[in-house]
C-alpha positions as CSV (number, residue, x, y, z in Angstrom):
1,X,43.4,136.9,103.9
2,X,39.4,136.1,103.2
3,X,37.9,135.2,99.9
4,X,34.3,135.5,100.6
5,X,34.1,133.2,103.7
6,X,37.3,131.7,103.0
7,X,40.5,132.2,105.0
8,X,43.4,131.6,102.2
9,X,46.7,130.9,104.0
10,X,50.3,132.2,102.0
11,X,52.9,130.1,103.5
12,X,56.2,131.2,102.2
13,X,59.6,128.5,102.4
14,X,62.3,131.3,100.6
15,X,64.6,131.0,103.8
16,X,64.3,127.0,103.9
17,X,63.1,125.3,100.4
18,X,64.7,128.7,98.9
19,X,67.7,128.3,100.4
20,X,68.4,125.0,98.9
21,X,69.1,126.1,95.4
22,X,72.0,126.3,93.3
23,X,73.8,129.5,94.1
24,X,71.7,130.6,97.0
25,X,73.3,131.4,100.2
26,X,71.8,133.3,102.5
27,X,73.7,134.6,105.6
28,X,71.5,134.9,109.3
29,X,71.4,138.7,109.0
30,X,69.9,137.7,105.3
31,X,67.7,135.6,106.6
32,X,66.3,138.1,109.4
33,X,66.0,140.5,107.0
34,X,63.9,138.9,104.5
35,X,61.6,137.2,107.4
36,X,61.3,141.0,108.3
37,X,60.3,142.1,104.7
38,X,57.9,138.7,104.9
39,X,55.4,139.3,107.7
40,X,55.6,143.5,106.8
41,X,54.1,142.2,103.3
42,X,51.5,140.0,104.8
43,X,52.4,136.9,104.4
44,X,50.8,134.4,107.3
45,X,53.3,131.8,108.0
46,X,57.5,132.0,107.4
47,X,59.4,128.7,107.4
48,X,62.6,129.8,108.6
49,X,64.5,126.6,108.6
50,X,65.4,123.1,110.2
51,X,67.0,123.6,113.7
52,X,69.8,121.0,113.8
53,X,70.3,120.8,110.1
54,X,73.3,123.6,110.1
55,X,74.7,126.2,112.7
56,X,73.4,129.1,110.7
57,X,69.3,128.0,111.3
58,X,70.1,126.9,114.9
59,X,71.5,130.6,115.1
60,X,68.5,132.1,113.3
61,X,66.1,131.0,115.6
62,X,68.0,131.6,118.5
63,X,68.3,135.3,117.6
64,X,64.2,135.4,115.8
65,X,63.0,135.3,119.5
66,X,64.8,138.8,120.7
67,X,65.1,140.0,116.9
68,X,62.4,139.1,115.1
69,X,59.2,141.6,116.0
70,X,56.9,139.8,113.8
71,X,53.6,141.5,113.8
72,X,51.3,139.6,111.3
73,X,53.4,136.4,110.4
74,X,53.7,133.0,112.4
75,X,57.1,131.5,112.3
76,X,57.7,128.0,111.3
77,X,60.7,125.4,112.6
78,X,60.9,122.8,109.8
79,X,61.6,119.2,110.3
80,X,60.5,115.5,109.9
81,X,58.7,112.7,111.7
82,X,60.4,110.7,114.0
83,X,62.8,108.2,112.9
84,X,61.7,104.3,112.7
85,X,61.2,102.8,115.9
86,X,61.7,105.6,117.9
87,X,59.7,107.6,120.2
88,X,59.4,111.3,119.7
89,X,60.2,112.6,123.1
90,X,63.8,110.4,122.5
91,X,64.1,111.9,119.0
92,X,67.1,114.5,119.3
93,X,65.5,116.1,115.7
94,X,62.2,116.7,117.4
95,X,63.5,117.5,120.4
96,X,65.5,120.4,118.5
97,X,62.3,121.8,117.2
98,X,61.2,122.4,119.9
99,X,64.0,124.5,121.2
100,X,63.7,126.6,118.1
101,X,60.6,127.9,120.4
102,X,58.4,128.8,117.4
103,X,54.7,128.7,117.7
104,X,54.4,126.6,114.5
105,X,56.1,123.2,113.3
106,X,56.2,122.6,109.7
107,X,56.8,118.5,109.5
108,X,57.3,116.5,106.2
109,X,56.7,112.8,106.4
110,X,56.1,110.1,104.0
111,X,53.1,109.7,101.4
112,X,54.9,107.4,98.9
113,X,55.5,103.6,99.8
114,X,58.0,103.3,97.3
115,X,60.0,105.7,100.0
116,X,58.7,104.0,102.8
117,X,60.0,100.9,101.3
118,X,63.4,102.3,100.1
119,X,64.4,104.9,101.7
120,X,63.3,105.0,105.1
121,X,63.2,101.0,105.0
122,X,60.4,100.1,107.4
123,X,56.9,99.6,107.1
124,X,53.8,101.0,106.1
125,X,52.1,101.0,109.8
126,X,55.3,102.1,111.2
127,X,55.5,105.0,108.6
128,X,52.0,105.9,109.6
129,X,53.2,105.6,113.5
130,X,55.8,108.1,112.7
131,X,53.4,110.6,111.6
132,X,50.7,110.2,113.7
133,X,52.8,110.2,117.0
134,X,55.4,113.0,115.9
135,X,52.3,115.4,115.0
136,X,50.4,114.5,118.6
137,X,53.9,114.8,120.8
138,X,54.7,118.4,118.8
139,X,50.5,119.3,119.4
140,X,50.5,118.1,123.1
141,X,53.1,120.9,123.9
142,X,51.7,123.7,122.5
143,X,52.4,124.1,118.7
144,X,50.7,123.9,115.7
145,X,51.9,122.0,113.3
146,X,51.5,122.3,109.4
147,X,52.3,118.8,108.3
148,X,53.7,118.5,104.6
149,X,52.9,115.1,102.7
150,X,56.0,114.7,100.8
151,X,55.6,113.1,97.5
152,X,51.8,112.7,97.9
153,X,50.8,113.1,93.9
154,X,53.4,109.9,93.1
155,X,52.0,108.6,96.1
156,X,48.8,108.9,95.6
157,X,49.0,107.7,91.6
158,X,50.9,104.4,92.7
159,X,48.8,103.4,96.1
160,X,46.0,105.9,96.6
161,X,44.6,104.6,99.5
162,X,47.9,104.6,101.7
163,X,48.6,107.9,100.7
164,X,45.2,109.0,102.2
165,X,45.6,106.9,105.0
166,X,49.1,109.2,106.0
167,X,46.9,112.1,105.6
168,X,44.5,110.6,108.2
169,X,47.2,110.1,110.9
170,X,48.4,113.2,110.6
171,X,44.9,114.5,111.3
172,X,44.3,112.4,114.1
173,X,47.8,113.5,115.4
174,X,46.4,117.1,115.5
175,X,47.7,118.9,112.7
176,X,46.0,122.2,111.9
177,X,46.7,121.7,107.8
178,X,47.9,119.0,105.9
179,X,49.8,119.7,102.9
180,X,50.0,118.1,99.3
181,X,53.2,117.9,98.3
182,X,54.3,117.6,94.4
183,X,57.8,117.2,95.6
184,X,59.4,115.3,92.1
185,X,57.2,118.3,89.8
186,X,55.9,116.0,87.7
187,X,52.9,116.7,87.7
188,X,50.5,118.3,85.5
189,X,47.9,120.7,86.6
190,X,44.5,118.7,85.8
191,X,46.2,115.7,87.9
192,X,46.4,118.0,90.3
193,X,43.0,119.3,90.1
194,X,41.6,116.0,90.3
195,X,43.4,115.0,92.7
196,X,43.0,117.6,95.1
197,X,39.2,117.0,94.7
198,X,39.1,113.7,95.2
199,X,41.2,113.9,98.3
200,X,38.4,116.7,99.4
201,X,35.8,114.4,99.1
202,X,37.7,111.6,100.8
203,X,38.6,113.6,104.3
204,X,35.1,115.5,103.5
205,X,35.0,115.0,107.8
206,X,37.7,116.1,108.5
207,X,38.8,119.1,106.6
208,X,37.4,122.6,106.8
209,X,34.4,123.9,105.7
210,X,35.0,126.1,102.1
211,X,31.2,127.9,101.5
212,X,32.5,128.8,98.3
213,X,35.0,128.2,95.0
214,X,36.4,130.8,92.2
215,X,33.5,132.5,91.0
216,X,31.4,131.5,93.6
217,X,31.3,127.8,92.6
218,X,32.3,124.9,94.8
219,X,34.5,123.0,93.6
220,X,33.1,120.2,95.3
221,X,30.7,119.3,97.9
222,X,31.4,121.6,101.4
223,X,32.5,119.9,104.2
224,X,33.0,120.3,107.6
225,X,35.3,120.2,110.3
226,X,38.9,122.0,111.3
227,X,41.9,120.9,109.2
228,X,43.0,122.9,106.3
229,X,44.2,121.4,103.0
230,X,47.5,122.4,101.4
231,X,49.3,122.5,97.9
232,X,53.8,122.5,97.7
233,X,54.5,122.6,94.5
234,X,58.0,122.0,92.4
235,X,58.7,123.7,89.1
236,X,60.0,120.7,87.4
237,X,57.8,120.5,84.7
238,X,57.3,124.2,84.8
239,X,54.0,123.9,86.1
240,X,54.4,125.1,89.7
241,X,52.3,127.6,89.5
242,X,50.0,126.3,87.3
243,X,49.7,123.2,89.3
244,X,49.2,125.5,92.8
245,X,46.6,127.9,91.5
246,X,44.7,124.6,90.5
247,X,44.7,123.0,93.8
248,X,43.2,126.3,95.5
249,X,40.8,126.9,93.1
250,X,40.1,122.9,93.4
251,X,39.7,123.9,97.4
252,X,42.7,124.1,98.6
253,X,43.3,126.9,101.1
254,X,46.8,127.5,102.3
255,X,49.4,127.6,99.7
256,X,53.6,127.4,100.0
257,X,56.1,128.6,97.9
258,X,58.9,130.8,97.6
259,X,59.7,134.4,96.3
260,X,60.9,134.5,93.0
261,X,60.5,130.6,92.4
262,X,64.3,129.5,94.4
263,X,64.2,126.1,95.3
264,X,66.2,123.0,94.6
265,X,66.9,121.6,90.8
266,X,64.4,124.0,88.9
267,X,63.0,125.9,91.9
268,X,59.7,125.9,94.1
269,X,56.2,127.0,93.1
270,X,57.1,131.5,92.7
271,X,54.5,133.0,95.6
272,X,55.1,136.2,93.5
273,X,53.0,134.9,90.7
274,X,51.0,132.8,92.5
275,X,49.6,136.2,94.7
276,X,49.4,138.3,91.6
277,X,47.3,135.7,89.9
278,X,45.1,135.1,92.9
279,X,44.5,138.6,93.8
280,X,44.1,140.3,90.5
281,X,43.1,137.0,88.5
282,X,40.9,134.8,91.1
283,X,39.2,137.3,93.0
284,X,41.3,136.8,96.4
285,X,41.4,139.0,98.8
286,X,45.2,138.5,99.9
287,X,46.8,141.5,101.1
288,X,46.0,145.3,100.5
289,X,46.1,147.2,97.5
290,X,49.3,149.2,99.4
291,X,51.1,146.0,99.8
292,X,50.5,144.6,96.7
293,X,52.5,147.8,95.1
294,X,55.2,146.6,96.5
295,X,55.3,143.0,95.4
296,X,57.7,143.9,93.0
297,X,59.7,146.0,95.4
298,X,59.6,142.5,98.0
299,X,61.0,140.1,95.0
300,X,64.0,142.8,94.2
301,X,64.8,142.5,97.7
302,X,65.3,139.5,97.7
303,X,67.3,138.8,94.8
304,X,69.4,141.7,96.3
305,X,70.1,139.7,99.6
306,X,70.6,136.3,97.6
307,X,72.9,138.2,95.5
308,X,71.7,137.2,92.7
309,X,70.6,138.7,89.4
310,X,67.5,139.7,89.0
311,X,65.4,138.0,86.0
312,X,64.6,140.5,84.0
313,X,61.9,138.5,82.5
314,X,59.7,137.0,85.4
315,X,56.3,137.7,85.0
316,X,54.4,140.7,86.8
317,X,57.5,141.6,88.5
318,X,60.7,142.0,86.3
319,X,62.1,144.6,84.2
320,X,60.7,143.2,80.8
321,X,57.3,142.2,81.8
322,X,55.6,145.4,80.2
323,X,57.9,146.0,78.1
324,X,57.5,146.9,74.2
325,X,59.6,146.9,71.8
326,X,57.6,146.1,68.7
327,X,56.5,149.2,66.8
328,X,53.2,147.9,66.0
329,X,53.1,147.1,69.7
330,X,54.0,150.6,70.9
331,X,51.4,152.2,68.7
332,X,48.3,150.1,70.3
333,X,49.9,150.5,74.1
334,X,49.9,154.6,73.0
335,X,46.4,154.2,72.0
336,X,45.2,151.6,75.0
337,X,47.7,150.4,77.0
338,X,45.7,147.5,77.8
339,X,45.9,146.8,74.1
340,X,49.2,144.6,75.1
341,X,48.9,144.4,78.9
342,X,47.1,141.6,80.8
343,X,46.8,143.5,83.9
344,X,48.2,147.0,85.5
345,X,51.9,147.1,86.2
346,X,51.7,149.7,88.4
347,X,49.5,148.0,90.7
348,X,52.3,145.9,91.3
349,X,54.4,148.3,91.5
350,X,55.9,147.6,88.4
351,X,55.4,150.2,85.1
352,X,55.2,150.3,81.3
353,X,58.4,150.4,79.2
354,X,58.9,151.1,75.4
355,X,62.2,150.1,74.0
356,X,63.8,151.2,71.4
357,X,65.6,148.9,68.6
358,X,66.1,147.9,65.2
359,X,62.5,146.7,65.4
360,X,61.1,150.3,66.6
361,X,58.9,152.0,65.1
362,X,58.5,155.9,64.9
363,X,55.9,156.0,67.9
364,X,59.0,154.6,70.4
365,X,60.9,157.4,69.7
366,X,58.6,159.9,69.7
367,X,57.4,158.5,73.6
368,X,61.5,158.4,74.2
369,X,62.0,161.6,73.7
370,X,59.1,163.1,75.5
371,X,60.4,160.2,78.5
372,X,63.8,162.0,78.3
373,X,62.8,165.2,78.5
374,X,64.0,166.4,75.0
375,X,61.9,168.9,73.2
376,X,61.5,170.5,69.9
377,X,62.4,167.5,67.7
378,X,60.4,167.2,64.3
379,X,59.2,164.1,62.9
380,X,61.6,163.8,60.3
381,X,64.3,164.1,62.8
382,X,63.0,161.9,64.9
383,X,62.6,159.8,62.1
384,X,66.1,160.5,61.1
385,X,67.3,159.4,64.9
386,X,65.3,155.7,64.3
387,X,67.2,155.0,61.2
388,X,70.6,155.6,63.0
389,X,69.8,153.2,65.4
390,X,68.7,150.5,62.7
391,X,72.2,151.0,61.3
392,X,74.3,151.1,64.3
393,X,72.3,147.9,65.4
394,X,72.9,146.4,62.3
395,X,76.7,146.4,63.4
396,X,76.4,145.7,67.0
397,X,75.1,148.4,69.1
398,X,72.1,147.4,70.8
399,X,70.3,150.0,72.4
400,X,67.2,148.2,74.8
401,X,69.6,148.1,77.9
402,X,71.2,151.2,77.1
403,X,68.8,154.4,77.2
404,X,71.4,156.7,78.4
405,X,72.7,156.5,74.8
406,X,69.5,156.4,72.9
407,X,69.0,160.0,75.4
408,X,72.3,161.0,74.0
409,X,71.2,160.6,70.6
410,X,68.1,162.5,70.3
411,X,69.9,165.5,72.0
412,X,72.5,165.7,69.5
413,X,70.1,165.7,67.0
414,X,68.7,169.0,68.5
415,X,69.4,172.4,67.0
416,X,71.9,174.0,69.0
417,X,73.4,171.0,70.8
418,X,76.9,171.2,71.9
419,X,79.3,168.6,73.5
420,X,80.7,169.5,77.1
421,X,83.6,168.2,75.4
422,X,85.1,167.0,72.2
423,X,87.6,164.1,71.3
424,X,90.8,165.1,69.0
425,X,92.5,162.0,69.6
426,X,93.6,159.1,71.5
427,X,96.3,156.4,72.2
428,X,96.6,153.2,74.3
429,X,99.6,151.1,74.9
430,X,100.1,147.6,76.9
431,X,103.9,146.7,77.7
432,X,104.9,143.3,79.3
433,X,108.4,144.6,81.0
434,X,110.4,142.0,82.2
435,X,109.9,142.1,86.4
436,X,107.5,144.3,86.3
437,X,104.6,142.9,84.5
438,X,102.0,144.4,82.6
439,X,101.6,148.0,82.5
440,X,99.0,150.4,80.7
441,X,98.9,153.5,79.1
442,X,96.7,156.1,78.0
443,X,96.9,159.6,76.4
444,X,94.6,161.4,75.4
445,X,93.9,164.9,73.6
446,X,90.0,166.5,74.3
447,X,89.0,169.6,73.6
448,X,86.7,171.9,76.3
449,X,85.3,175.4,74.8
450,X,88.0,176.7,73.0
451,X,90.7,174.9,74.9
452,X,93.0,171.6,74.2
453,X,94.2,169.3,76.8
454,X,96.6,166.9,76.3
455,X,96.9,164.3,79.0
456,X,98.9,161.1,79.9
457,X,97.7,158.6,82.6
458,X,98.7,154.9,83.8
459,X,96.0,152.4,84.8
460,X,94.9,149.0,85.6
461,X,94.4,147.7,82.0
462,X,93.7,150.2,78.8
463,X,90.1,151.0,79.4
464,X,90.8,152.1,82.8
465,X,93.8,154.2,81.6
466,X,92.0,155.4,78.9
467,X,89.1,157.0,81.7
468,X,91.9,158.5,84.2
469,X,93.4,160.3,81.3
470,X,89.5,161.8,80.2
471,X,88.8,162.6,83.8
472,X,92.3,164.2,83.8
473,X,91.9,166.5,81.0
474,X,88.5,167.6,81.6
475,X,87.9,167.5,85.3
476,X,89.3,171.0,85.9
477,X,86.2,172.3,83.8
478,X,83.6,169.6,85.6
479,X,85.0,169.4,89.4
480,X,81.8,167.5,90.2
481,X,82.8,164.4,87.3
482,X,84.7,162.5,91.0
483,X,81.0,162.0,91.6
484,X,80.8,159.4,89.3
485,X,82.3,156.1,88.7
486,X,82.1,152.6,87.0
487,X,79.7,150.2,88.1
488,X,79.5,147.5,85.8
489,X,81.5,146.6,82.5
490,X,80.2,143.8,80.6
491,X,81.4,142.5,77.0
492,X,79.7,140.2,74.7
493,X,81.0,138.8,71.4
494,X,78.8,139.4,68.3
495,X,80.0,137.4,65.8
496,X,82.2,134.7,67.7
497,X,82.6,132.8,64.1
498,X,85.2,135.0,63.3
499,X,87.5,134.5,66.1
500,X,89.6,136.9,67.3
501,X,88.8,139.3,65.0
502,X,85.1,139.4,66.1
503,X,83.4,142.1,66.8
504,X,82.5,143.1,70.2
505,X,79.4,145.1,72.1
506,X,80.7,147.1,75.6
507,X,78.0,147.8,78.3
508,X,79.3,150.6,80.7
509,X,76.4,151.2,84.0
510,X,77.9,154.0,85.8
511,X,76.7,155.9,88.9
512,X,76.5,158.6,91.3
513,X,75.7,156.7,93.8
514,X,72.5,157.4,93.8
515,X,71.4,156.8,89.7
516,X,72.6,154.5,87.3
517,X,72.6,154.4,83.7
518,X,73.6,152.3,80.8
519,X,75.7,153.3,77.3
520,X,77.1,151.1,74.8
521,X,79.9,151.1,72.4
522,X,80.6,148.4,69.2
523,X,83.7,148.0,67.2
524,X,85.9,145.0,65.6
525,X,88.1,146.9,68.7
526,X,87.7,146.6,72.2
527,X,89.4,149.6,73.2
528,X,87.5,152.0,70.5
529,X,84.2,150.1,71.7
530,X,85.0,150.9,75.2
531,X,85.7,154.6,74.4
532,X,82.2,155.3,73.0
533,X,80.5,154.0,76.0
534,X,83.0,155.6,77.9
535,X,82.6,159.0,76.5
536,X,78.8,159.0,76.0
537,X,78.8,157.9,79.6
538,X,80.7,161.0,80.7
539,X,78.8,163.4,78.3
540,X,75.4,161.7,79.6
541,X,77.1,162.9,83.5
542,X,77.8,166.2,82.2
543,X,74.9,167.5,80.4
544,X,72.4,166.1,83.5
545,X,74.6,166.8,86.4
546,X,72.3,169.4,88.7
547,X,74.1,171.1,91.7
548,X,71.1,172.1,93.2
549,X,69.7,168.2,93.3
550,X,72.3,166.6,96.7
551,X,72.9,163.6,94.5
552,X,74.1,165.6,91.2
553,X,72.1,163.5,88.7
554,X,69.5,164.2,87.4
555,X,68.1,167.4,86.1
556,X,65.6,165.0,83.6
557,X,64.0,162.9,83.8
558,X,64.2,162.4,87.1
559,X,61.6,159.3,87.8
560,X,63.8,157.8,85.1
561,X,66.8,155.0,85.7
562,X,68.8,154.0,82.2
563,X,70.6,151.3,83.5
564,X,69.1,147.7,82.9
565,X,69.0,145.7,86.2
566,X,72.3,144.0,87.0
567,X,74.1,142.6,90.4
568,X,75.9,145.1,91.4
569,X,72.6,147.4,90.5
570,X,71.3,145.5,93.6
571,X,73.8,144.5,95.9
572,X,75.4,147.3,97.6
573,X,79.5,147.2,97.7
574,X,79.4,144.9,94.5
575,X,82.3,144.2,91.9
576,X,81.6,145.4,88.5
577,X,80.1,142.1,86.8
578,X,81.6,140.9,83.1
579,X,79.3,138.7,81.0
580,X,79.9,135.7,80.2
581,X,81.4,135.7,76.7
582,X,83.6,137.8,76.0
583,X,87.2,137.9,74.6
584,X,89.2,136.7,77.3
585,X,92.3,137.6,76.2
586,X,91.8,141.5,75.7
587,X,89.5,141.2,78.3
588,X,93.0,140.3,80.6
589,X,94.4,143.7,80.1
590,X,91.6,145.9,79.5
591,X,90.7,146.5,83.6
């Protein structure tokens, strides 16, 4: 990974520092799997844990040596100096790493008095003993060790000169790249800057030679010599990767962090952004234009194997990152889409969305409708479609995550359109029966062509009695409708001041298997909310379904997925999520 004649080093800490936040649990197979996606992306060095720590990183480095086929990528065995007083070679910890068997060692040891002091409560010349000796034992049989300076910025602002002083042991201990670590994230990206130059300047001897900075300016003088300086970031202050992109372009050349920003409290220094701001930004060289398509691809992945949602707003990479709502907006992006854009999603392998809202302006439906494949509409009906979807937003629809609806609209405002089928009428019923609990019921009368159905079915809460008796009365005209099924069912509460007779917004995602897509429903009524995104779910099935295409769905639009991202969008074998608020006690019995 050159820039110029510099050798820029992406050192990625998902399956360790990642690991370690809130709601993050990654199983072994995870862990293999992402260290897989890792090294096939290009990044050069994957921390993959800390042997003796837990059984699960003892058993991922025990299965990485007949598993793991890395073919780019160095694994790293985490861990920290020796403890106080102790030799290394009768340190069980650093004996452990070195039956994890990986070529390189990533050790942490301490910059800060304040923790030599208080929390490992020994010296300051022991502390430097630690380092020095842990880093020449791990070197002396075979590995390279990568040594992280944990705390070094409050280090370095309360006693400067020890904190360079632990740098220089670890150098003369043999490690290949010693790392600044911001490990509180407290600080700001000019400290930072500064610092990282003065500490250039200090170790000028020692650390390696960097011909040239961003723009082809040095940051400061060259130096020469072997070791490589490195920048850890935290996103405390929300300046992770602020703070890293200033230590590299201050001549730092190997950078940590972790996909997506996952790290303990508010997350790790996101190597997502940090690449796409070096490489399409800084001038960096990092990985090829083919790989860097997928960068958004590699961060859905992982939130997939965390299980965790994806957010939809992360820069370069999520689902709202070039997305446009505003009408104003939409008409610049149809004139030059760089107009609103700061770079080229698709060179991330990300796109360009318009939304459509009650801030939309004519131009976002007029791209809609040529996105969905519907032809033939004039301006005033297209017009006509915009100003329905002002008023139905003005009492609770909301139409951004749910495009199968907005689809549904502009067809019906199409000469000629007709429904697959038509609703006459419909009635639910919950009975608490003494010993047998609650029980739901559902009949409903639909008309198909010039027939009427009338149909009764029992289910697990209305709304899923309520579908059973559709797909009863319909299914013998639309065989293929057992192809699709719920996927997500989320409720939200629009106007909570008014209690339980708020009115509520219904998100349906169903699928094939295959596609998904999003409709919506609002009401002062669960049930009759639930019903329209039922039913425009089921006509949005209907009126796409292709038998000639293996998956059914769809016969428009077929680059083209309507359903906003959610868990169970990612995670294979999910349970269909609800939000947050909603009205628990309808919720109870709705199913």
């Amino acid at each position: 990974m050159e820039f110029g004649d510099v050798k820029i080093q992406l050192f990625d800490t998902t399956l360790r520092d990642g690991a370690q936040a809130e709601g993050v649990s990654l199983s072994c197979d995870d862990k293999l799997r992402i260290a897989a996606r890792l090294d096939e992306f290009g990044i050069d060095y994957i921390e993959g844990g800390w042997p003796g720590s837990n059984p699960k990183d003892m058993e991922f480095f025990e299965r990485a040596g007949s598993e793991l086929k890395l073919r780019h990528a160095r694994l790293t065995a985490f861990g920290s100096t020796c403890k106080r007083d102790i030799d290394p070679a009768d340190d069980p910890q650093i004996q452990l790493l070195l039956q994890a068997n990986t070529p390189v060692v990533s050790l942490f040891g301490k910059s800060w008095d304040l923790h030599v002091r208080d929390v490992l409560q020994t010296t300051p010349n022991e502390n430097l003993r630690m380092i020095r000796e842990s880093i020449a034992y791990l070197t002396g049989r075979g590995r390279e060790v990568v040594y992280d300076a944990e705390h070094f910025f409050d280090g370095y602002k309360e006693n400067a000169q020890y904190a360079l002083d632990t740098l220089r042991q670890a150098i003369a201990g043999g490690a290949s790249c010693v790392v600044l670590c911001d490990t509180n994230g407290g600080s700001l990206a000019w400290e930072v800057g500064e610092i990282v130059r003065t500490v250039r300047l200090e170790l000028a001897s020692d650390l390696a030679s960097i011909v040239e900075g961003v723009n082809g300016k040095s940051s400061s003088q060259p130096c020469s010599g072997t070791v490589t300086l490195g920048i850890h970031a935290h996103n405390d202050s929300d300046t992770g990767v602020a703070n890293s992109l200033e230590a590299l372009r201050n001549g730092c050349t190997h950078v940590q962090g972790t996909i997506n920003g996952y790290g303990e409290r508010c997350g790790n220094a996101n190597l997502v952004s940090i690449i796409a701001n070096m490489q399409l930004k800084m001038g960096y060289d990092l990985v090829s234009k083919e790989r860097l398509a997928h960068l958004t691809d590699l961060s859905h992945y992982v939130n997939e194997l965390a299980n965790l949602r994806p957010n939809t707003h992360q820069p370069f990479v999520g689902l709202s990152a070039f997305a446009h709502k505003g009408g104003t907006h939409v008409n610049a992006v149809l004139k030059n889409v760089d107009s609103y854009q700061h770079v080229e999603p698709e060179r991330l392998g990300n796109q360009t969305r318009v939304l459509v809202s009650e801030l939309s302006g004519k131009d976002n439906i007029s791209i809609k409708a040529d996105e969905f494949g519907v032809e033939g509409l004039s301006r005033e009906k297209e017009r006509a479609v915009l100003q329905q979807i002002k008023e139905l937003e003005n009492v609770g629809f909301e139409f951004e995550s749910a495009e199968a609806s907005v689809d549904l609209m502009l067809r019906r405002s199409q000469e000629g359109y007709r429904p697959r089928f038509s609703l006459i009428d419909y009635s639910v019923s919950v009975a608490n029966r003494a010993g047998r609990g609650l029980s739901s019921e559902a009949t409903i009368k639909a008309e198909v062509g010039d027939q009427i159905y009338h149909e009764v079915s029992e289910g697990n809460g209305p709304v899923n009695a309520l579908m059973l008796a559709l797909r009863k009365a319909i299914q013998g005209h639309f065989p293929h409708l057992d192809r699709m099924h719920l996927l997500d069912y989320k409720v939200r509460i629009i106007n909570s001041d008014q209690g339980t007779g708020a009115s509520v917004r219904v998100l349906i995602t169903s699928s094939d298997g295959v596609h998904n897509w999003t409709t919506v429903g609002a009401s002062t009524n669960i049930i009759e909310a639930s019903w329209t995104a039922i039913s425009d779910a089921v006509e949005y099935f209907l009126i796409n379904y292709d038998p000639n295409v293996e998956s059914g769905l769809p016969a428009r639009g077929a680059d083209i997925d309507y359903a906003q991202p959610s868990v169970s969008e990612y995670v294979a074998d999910s349970t269909p999520v609800v939000s947050e608020e909603r009205h628990s006690a309808e919720l109870s019995s709705a199913g």
